[in-house]
C-alpha positions in Angstrom: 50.0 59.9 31.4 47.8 62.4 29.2 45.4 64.4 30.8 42.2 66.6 30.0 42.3 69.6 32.4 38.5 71.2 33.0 38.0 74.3 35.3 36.4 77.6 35.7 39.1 80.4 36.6 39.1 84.1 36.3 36.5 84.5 39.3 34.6 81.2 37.5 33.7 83.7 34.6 36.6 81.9 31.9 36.2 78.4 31.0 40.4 76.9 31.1 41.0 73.7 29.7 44.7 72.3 29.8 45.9 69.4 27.7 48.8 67.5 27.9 49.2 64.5 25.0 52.0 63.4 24.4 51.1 59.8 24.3 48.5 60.5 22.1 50.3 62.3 19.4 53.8 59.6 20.0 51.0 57.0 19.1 49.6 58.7 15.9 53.8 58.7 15.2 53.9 55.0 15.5 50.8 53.9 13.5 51.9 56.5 10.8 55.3 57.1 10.9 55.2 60.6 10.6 58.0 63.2 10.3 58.7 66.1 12.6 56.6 68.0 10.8 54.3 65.4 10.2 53.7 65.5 13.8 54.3 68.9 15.0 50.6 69.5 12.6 49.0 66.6 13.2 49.8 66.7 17.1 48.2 70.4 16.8 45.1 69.3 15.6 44.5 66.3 17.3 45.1 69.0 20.5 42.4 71.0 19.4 39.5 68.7 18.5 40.6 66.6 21.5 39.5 70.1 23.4 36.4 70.2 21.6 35.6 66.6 22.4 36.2 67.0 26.2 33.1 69.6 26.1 30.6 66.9 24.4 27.3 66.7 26.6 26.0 63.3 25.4 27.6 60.1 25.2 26.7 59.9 21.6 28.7 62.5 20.4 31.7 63.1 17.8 33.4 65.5 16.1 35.8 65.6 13.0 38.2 68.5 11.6 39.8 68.2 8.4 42.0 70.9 6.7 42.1 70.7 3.0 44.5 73.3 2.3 47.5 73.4 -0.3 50.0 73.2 2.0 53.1 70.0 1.5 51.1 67.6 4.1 48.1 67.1 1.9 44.5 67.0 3.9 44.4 66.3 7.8 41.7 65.1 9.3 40.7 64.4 13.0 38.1 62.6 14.2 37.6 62.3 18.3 34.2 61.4 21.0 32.7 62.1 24.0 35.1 59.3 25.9 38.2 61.2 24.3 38.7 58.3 21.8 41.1 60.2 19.8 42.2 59.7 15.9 44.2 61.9 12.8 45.6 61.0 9.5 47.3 63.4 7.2 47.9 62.9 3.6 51.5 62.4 3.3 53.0 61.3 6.8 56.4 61.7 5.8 56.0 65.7 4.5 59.7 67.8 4.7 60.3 71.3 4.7 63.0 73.5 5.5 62.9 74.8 9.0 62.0 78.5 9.8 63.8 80.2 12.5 64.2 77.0 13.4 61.1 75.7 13.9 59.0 73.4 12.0 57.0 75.2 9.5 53.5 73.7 10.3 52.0 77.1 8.4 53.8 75.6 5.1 52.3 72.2 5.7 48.8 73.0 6.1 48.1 75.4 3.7 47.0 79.2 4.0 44.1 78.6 1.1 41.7 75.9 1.9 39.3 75.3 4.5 39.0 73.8 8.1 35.3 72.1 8.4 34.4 70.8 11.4 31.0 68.4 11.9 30.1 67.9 15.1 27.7 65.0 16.4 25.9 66.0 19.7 23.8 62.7 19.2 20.4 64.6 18.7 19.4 65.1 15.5 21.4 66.6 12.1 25.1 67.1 12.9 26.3 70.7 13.0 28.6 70.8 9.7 30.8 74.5 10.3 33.2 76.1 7.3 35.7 78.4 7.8 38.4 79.7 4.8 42.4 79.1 6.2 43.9 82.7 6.6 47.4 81.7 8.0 48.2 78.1 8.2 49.0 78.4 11.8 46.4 75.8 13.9 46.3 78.0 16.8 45.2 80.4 14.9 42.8 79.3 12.4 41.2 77.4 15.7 40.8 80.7 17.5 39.5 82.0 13.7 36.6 78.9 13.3 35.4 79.8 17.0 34.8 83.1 16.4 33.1 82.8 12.5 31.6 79.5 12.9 30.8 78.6 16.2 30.6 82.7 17.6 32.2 81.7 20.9 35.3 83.6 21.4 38.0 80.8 22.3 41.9 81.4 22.5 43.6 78.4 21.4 47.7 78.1 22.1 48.9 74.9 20.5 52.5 73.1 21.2 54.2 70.4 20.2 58.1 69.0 20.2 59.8 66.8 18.6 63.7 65.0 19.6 64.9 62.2 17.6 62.0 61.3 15.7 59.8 61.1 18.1 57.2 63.5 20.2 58.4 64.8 23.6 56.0 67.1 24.3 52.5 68.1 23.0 49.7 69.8 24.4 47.8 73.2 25.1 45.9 75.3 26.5 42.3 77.1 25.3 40.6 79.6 27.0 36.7 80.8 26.3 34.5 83.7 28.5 31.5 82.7 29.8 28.3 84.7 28.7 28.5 87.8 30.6 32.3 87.6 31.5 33.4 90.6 32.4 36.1 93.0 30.8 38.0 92.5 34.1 38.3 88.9 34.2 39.0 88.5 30.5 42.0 91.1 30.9 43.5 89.4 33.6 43.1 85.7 32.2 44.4 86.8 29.0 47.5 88.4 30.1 48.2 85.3 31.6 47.2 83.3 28.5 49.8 85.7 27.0 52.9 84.9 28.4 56.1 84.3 27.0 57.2 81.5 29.0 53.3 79.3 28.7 54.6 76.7 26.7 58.0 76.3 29.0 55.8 76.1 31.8 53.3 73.7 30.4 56.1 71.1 29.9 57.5 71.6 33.3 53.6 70.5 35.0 51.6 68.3 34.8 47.8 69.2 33.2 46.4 69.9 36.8 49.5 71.3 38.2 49.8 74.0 35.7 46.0 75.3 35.5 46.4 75.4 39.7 49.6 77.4 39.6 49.7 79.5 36.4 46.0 80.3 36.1 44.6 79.8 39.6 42.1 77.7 39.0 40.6 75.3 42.5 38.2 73.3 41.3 38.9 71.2 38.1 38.1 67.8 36.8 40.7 65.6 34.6 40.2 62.9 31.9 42.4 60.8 30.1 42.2 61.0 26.0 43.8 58.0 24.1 45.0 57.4 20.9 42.2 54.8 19.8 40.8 54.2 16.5 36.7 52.7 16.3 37.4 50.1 13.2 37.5 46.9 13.5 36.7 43.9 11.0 33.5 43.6 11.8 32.7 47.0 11.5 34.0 47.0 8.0 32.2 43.7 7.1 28.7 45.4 8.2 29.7 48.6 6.0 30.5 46.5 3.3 27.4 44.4 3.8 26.2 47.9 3.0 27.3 47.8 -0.5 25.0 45.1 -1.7 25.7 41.2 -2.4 25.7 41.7 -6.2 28.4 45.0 -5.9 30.7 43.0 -3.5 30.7 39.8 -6.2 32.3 42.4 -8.9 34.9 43.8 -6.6 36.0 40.0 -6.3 36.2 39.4 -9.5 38.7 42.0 -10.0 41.4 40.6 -7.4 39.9 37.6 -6.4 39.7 39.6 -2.6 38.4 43.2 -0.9 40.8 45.5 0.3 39.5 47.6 3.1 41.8 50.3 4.4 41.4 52.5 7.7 43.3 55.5 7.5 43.0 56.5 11.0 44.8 53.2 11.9 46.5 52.4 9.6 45.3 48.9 9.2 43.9 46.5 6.0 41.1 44.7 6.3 41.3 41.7 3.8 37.6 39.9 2.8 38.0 36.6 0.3 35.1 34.8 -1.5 34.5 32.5 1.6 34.0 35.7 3.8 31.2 37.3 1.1 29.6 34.2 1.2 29.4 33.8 5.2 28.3 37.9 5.3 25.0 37.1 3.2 24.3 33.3 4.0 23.9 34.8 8.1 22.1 37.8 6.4 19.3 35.1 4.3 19.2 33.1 7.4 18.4 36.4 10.0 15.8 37.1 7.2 
């Protein structure tokens, strides 16, 4: 089972959290029949905004990343909420490349000239929309990179994934961020472990909880679930088409004789025929 790993370590001056995902990111494999390397990136950042969603205060709230870089996968996007609702899509699912020192070369398929924007919803008022230029093409690093430009909260993001046979078998990671007034002390010590070699190794060996008791010390900790869960559905689509106006919606019919509504996220068409305009604004002249 995925988990969301909360807790305060380093004398409860460092915020940890730990992620495990696989079932997420073997999902997002399924609905989009990514490659390795499709999923080695994708899994990456659906890690990371899955982090940033697990520190939403308000129920209301979302956040999306998307990469547009000129790296072989396209754009990737990742979209996420306060209940850990998680989604991603990337441009072309089935992106190859050579391996490099034989490991998937996620830095190729992202890009390192582009940008990573995040918009975050806290529910309140205007979103908080944040830009930060690719340097590398590694997510770890341009993570760690948006943190400390955009959102000036120093945050250490490691990032893993693995793939066997086409499928995931193991994803997850771990971020790390001082508190205000965190000492020199504790940020020493928590980074050196943050640091070591063998993190990942011992991330797949543990469970979420497990592994921030053992490797960073932390007692007190919460744990949430994420899932792999898109928010479309028809009638969501028929109300955002409703959007588009009675008169627009008769021209799109006209063309194909049906409207084609496509979630990326999911992967799924919504289909909408003549009899289905009609219904839409019939109920919408009778509400009136």
């Amino acid at each position: 089972m995925d988990q969301v790993v909360k807790a305060l370590v380093g004398g409860g001056e460092i915020s940890l959290t730990v992620i495990k995902n696989r079932d997420m990111v073997q999902k997002a494999a399924v609905v989009h029949l990514l490659s390795d390397l499709g999923m080695h990136a994708l899994g990456r950042v659906l890690t990371a905004v899955t982090y940033m969603c697990a520190h939403l205060k308000d129920e209301r709230g979302k956040i999306s990343a998307t990469f547009k870089g000129d790296g072989a996968g396209g754009d990737l996007c990742v979209a996420g909420d306060y209940f850990l609702h998680m989604r991603g899509a990337i441009d072309d699912p089935y992106v190859y490349l050579p391996k490099r020192d034989g490991e998937e070369d996620v830095a190729a398929c992202i890009g390192k000239k582009g940008t990573l924007t995040v918009v975050r919803d806290d529910g309140y008022e205007q979103p908080f929309v944040g830009v930060c230029d690719l340097s590398s093409g590694d997510v770890s690093e341009e993570f760690t990179r948006y943190f400390a430009l955009s959102e000036q909260l120093p945050t250490a993001f490691a990032l893993f994934a693995e793939t066997k046979d086409d499928d995931c078998a193991f994803s997850g990671g771990v971020m790390i961020q001082p508190l205000p007034g965190a000492s020199e002390e504790a940020v020493t010590k928590v980074g050196e472990i943050f640091s070591r070699p063998d993190l990942k190794e011992l991330l797949k060996e543990m469970d979420a909880e497990t592994f921030a008791r053992e490797v960073f010390g932390a007692e007190e900790l919460s744990c949430r679930t994420p899932l792999y869960q898109c928010n479309c559905s028809r009638a969501y689509l028929r109300d955002v088409l409703m959007s588009f106006g009675e008169a627009e919606l008769r021209d799109m019919l006209k063309q194909d004789g049906r409207i084609c509504a496509h979630c990326h996220f999911c992967n799924t068409d919504y289909v909408f025929y003549e009899e289905d305009v009609n219904e839409m604004f019939a109920q919408g002249a009778n509400e009136a």
